[in-house]
N, C-alpha and C positions, 0 to 999 in steps of 0.2 A: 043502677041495674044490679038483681042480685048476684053473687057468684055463685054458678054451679061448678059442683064439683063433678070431673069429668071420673067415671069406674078404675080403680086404680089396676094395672094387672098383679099385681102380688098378692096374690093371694093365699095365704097361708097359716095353721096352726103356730108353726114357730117362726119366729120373725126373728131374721140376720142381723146385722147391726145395717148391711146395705139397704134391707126393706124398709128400717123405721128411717134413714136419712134419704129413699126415693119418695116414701111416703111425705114427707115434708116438703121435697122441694117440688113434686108435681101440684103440690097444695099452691106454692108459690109460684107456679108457672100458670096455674088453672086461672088465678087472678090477674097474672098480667094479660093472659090472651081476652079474658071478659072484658077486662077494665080499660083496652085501649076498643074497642069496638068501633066508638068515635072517634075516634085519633086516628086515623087512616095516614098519617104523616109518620107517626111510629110504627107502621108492620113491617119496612124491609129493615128497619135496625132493630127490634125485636127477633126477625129471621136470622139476622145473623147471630144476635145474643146465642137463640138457641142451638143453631148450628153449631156453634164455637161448642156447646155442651156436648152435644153429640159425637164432636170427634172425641174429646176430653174422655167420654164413655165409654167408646169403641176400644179406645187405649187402655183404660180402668179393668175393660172387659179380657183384652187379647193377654192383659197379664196374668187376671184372675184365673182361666186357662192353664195358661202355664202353670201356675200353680196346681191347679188340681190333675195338671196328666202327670206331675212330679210324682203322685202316689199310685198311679199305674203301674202296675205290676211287670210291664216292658220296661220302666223308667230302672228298676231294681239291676238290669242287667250288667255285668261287668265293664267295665268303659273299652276292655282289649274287644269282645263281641260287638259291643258298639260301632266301634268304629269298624268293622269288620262289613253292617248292615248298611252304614251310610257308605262304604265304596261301591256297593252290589247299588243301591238307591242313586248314585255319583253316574253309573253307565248307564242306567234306567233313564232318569228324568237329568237331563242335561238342560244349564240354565242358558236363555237364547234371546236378543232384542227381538223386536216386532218383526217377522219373515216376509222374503217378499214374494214366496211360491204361498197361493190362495190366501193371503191376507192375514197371515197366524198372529196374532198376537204375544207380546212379547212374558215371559215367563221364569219365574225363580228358578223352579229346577228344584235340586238338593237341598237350595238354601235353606228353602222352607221348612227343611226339617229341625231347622236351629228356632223356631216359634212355637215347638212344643212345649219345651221346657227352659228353663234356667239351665239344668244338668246339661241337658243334652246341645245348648246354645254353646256350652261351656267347651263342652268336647269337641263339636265341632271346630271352635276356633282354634282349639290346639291340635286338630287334624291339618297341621300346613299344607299336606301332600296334595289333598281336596281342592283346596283354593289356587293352587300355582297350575289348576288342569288347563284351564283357558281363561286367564285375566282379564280378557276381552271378549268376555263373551256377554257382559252387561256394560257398554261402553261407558255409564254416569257410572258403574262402581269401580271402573279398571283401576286404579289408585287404590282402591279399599282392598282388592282383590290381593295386587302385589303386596300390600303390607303386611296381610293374613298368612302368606305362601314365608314371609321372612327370609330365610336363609336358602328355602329351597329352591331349586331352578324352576323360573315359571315357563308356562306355553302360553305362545303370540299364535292364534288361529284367526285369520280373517280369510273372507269368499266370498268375492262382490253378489255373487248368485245367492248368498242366503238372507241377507240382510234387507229389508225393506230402507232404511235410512243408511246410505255407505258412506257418506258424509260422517256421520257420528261416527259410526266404527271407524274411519280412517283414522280421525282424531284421538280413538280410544288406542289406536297401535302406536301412536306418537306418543301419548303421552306413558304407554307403558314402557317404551325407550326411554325415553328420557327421565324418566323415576331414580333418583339417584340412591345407587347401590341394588341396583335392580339387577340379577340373574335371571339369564337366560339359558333355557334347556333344548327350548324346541321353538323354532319361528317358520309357522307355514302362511304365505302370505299369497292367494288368489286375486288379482284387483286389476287397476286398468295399467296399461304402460307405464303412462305418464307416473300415476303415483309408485310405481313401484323405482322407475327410476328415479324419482325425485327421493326416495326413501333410502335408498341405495347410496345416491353419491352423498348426503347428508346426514343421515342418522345411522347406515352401515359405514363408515371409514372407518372405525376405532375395533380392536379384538373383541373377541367375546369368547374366552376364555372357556365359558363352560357349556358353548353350544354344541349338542349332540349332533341335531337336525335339522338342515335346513329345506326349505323348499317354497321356492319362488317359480310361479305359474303366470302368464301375460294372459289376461281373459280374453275370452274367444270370443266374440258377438253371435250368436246361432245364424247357420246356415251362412258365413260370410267364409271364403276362399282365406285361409292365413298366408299374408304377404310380407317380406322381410320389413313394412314400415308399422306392421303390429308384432315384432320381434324386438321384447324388451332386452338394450343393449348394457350388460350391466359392466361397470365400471372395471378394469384393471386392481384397484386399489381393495376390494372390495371386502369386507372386514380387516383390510391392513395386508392381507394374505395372513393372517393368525389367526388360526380356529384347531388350539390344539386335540380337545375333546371331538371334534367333529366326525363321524364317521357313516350320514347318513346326508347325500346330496343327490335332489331332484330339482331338477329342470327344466320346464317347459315353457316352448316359446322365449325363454332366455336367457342369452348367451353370453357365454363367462368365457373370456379367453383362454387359449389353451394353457397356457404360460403359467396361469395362476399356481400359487402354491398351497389353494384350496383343490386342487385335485391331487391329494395324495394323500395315506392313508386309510382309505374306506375302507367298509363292507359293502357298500352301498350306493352305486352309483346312476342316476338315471338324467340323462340328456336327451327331449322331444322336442327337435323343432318344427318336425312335425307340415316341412312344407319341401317342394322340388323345385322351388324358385328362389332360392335366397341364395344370396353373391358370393361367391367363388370363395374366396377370402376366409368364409366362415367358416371351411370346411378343414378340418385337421390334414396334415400331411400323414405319409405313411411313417414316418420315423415318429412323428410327432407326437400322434395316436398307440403307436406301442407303447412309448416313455412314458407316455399318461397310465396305460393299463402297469407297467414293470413298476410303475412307483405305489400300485392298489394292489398287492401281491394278497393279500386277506378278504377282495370283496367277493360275495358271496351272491349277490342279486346285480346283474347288471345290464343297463334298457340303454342303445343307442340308435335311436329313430332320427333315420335324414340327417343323420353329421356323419358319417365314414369319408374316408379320404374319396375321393372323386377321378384317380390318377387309376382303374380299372385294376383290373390286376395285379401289376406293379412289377417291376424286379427287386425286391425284398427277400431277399431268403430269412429274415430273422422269425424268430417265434418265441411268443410270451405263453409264458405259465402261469393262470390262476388258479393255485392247489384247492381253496374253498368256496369257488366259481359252482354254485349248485342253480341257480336261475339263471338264461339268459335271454334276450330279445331283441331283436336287429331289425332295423326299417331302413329300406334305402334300393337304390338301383340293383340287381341282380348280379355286376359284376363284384360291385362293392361289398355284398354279403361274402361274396366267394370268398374273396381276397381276406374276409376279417376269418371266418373258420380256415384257412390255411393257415393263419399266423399265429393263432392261440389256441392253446393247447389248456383244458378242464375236464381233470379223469374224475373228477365228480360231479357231473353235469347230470343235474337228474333232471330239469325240463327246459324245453330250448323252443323258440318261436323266431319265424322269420317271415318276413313279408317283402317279398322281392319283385320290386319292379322290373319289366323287360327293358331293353334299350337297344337292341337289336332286334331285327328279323326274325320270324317265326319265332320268337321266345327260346329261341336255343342257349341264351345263357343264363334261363331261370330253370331250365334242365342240367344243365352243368352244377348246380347248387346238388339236384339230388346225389351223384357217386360221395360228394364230399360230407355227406350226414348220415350215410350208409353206416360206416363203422360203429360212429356215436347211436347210432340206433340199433343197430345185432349186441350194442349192452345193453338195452336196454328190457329185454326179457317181453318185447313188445306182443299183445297179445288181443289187441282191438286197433281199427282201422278205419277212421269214418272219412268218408270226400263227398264234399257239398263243391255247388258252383251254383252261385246266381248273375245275372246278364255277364259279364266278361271275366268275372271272377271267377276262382279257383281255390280249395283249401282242404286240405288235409291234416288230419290231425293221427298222430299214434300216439295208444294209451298204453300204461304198462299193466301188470299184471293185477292191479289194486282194484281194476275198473270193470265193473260188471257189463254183461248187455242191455241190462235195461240202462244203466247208464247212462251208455253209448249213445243209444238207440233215442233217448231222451236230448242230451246235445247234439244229437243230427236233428230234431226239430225245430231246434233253436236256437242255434249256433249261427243261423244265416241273418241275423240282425247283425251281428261284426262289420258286416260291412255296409252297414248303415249307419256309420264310424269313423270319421277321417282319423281315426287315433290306432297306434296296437292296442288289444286287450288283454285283460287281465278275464281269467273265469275260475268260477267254484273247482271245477273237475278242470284238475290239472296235465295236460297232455304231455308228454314225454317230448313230443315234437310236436310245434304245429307248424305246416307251411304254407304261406296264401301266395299265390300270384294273380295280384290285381292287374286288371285289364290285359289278361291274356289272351285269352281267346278269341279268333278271329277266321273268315273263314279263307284268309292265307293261311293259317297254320292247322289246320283240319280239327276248326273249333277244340271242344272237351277231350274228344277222342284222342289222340295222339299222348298229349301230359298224361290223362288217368289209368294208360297204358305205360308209359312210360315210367311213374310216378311208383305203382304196385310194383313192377319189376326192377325198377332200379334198388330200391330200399330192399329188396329180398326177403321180404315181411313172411317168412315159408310156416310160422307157425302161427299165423293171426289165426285168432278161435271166435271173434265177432267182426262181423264186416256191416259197416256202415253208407249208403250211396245216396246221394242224392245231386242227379247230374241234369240239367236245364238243357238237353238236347234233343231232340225227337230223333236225332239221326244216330244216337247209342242204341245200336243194333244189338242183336241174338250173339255177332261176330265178335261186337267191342268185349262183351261177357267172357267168352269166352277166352281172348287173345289176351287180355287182363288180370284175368284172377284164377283159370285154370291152373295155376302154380297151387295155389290156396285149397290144399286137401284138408285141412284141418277147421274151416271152415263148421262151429257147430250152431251159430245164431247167424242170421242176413235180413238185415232191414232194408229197405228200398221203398223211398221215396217220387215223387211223379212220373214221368212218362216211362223211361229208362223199364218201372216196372212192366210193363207188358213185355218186353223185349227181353226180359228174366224171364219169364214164362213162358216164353218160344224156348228160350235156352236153355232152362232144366228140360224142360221136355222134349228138346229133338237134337243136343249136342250126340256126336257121334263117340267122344267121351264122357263120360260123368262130368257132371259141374256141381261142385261144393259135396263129396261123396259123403259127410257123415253134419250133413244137416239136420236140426234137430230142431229149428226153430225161424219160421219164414211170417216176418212181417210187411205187410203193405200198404202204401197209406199217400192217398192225397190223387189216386188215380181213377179213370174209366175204365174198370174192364172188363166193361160190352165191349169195346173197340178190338180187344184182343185179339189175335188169329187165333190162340189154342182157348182152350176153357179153362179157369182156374180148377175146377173138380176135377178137369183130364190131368192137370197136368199133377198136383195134388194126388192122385191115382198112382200117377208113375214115379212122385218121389215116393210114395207107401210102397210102395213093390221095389224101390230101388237102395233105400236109405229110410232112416229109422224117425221120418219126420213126427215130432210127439204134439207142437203148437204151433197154430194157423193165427194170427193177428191178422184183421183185417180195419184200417182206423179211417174213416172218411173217404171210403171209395164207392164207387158206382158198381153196384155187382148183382148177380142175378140170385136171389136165395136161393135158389135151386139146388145153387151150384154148393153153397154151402150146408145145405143137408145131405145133398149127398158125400160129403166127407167127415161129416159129424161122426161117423162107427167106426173109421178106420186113425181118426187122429183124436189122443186124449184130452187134447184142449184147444179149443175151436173161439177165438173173442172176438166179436163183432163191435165196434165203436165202443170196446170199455164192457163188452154185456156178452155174460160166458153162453154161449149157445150149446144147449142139453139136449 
């Protein structure tokens, strides 16, 4: 048969030295695929032959590349700017195995930027800082990772929830422990009990010298009640009790005895067990729990969810001082909260949260919480005030002076997912105080009404200038309005959230005193109000005649337009669902 020669694709005036040696060997391949036609016994090891060339080419290829981005005019730049672009490109594209939320596929990240060039392959390696980010974050290279990082202290990040294969990555944190001469800076380890205890009494025994941070999490299986036998129990011994550099420990779900002599030192201390059934035992005593806090005189962030001593009250007259105590966050029983602000003392507490379970009758000692955050809040120049409640919930939040009303008015719409959250929360806009009492309301204790009267006047909030509501009661009356927040003259924005709003609308308009006297700005959103007694135009009418109302917000309510032309001329800004009405 004769050989046809198959159209070469090179086509060109000037020919490389690569053109005349593909020109030849596709000459030599055109013949072998004619020549075996009849040898049907030779095409899958010819397949391979050729294959084998293929990758051979790819490689020939991905170098010749590099070569030629080496004369790019980016390639020219100084290697200090360089490395300056691959950190900013290091947050960007972070390198990840195969993920197991929607099936992601697994990815280099930064690495890739070391295949551009020779140069820039070169730099990167001598960027240690890059490589020691997460050594485990491509479990076949964790070995190559730590060698790259050298001298520097690496980061151990695993979180069974990202990982499609957790097996590997299990293997890839073992083997970056046991890498001999391997520093460590930071080990955050999300996974199941079992492995983390197994990892703890075995691979944690010995110091670690140069660990900054640690944090060990017991994963939570969605929607499952955490019960003390998914509370990973970690060892007494547990880096030896030596972590001189350490000054940053989180805890979740696992419990480190108190004893340890890894609780001392911090900045940074956070313990979430995060459940109201775990055994007596686990819980620090009152003397216990000071000693821990008097031996962290420097932490500055500090989160105790469900471990407060459990002895109520107490007879303790001591008190500890955290002088750089600027975050704090408490979860636990109502008395227990009390008892830990009576005992410690932080004159620079710029935001504080608590979530106070009742355990008594009528919730009377999740009100006993409020006289004792009184003071800590008249520093705080508090100047916005928003309370949500959904089914038995209760929360309030004050803002300080940093926080606008759209702010506000913004985490009042969204702020009520928190407690669709067996966790405390961390949010964007930071509240000076927040306070939840879950499962409080009930109608022995005269549901909403009672705490959000109570709540406004205990704090003595006299100069809030945005007020925030959103209360789940049909039965928050014209009355509750009133008996509530008539302290609150200074009152210049008021948002108000479902039912409650019609019941603001009987009550600017027929109090026998002023309510909210220098309002300037009245939103409402998520109600009916045809159902009203009064008309929003009326009443609308009477804050114009009474006070200097200038903006009408009205966002996802049932309303009569009518009502809102007719107050188009006397207020200068009128928003109907997002859309300014002229």
């Amino acid at each position: 048969m004769a050989v046809v020669a198959l159209p070469s694709p090179l086509q060109s005036s000037i020919r490389s030295p690569w053109a005349t040696f593909a020109e030849q060997r596709f000459h030599e391949l055109d013949g072998l695929i004619w020549g075996i036609q009849s040898q049907r016994s030779e095409l899958a090891l010819n397949r391979q032959k050729i294959a084998k060339e293929l990758d051979d080419l790819h490689r020939i290829q991905r170098q010749l590349i590099m070569r030629h981005n080496a004369l790019l005019p980016v390639s020219s730049l100084p290697a200090e700017i360089m490395c300056i672009i691959f950190e900013y490109a290091a947050q960007a594209e972070r390198p990840h195995a195969r993920l197991r939320q929607c099936g992601g596929a697994a990815s280099l990240g930064w690495i890739r930027l070391g295949h551009i060039s020779a140069r820039w392959r070169s730099i990167l390696l001598g960027h240690k800082h890059l490589w020691a980010g997460n050594v485990c974050a491509l479990p076949l290279a964790t070995v190559s990772a730590v060698h790259r990082a050298g001298a520097v202290p690496v980061n151990i990040r695993y979180d069974v929830d990202d990982v499609a294969d957790s097996r590997s990555a299990e293997r890839s944190v073992y083997r970056a422990l046991l890498e001999p001469g391997v520093r460590i800076g930071n080990l955050s380890l999300t996974a199941r009990s079992s492995f983390l205890q197994e990892i703890a009494a075995i691979q944690l025994t010995c110091p670690l010298p140069s660990l900054n941070a640690l944090h060990l999490e017991c994963h939570q299986r969605p929607h499952w009640e955490v019960h003390v036998n998914e509370t990973c129990m970690l060892p007494r011994n547990l880096l030896a009790g030596k972590a001189p550099a350490l000054r940053t420990l989180i805890l979740k779900r696992c419990f480190l005895p108190w004893s340890s002599s890894l609780l001392s030192g911090l900045t940074h201390l956070e313990i979430r067990l995060d459940s109201h059934s775990i055994p007596e035992h686990l819980y620090p005593t009152e003397e216990g729990l000071l000693g821990v806090l008097a031996s962290n005189s420097s932490l500055s962030t500090l989160v105790l969810a469900f471990c407060l001593p459990r002895t109520g009250l107490g007879t303790s007259t001591a008190v500890v001082s955290l002088p750089k105590l600027a975050r704090l966050t408490l979860g636990g029983d109502a008395d227990s909260c009390a008892w830990f602000w009576s005992h410690v003392h932080a004159p620079t507490l710029q935001t504080a949260g608590v979530v106070a379970a009742s355990q008594r009758g009528h919730g009377a000692d999740c009100l006993e919480i409020v006289p004792l955050v009184a003071p800590y809040v008249r520093t705080r120049g508090i100047r916005a005030l928003s309370i949500q409640t959904q089914h038995f919930d209760i929360r309030m939040d004050a803002y300080g002076t940093a926080c606008s009303p759209d702010d506000v008015e913004w985490e009042a719409a969204n702020a009520l997912d928190s407690f669709k959250r067996p966790h405390l929360i961390d949010r964007d806009l930071q509240s000076a105080l927040s306070l939840t009492f879950p499962r409080w309301a009930s109608p022995s204790n005269g549901g909403y009404r009672a705490v959000v009267n109570d709540i406004a006047r205990g704090l003595e909030l006299k100069d809030i200038e945005t007020l925030s509501v959103e209360v789940a009661d049909d039965h928050f009356g014209s009355a509750e309005w009133v008996n509530a927040f008539k302290h609150l003259v200074h009152i210049r924005a008021l948002h108000v959230r479902g039912a409650p709003a019609r019941s603001l609308l009987d009550a600017l308009a027929n109090a026998e005193e002023v309510l909210f006297p220098g309002l300037q700005i009245l939103s409402l959103q998520g109600v009916n109000l045809l159902r009203s007694e009064v008309s929003l135009s009326d009443v609308c009418l009477a804050l114009m005649e009474r006070r200097r109302l200038s903006e009408l917000r009205i966002v996802s309510c049932t309303v009569d337009r009518s009502w809102v032309d007719a107050v188009k001329g006397g207020i200068v800004s009128v928003v109907l669902d997002g859309v300014h009405c002229h």
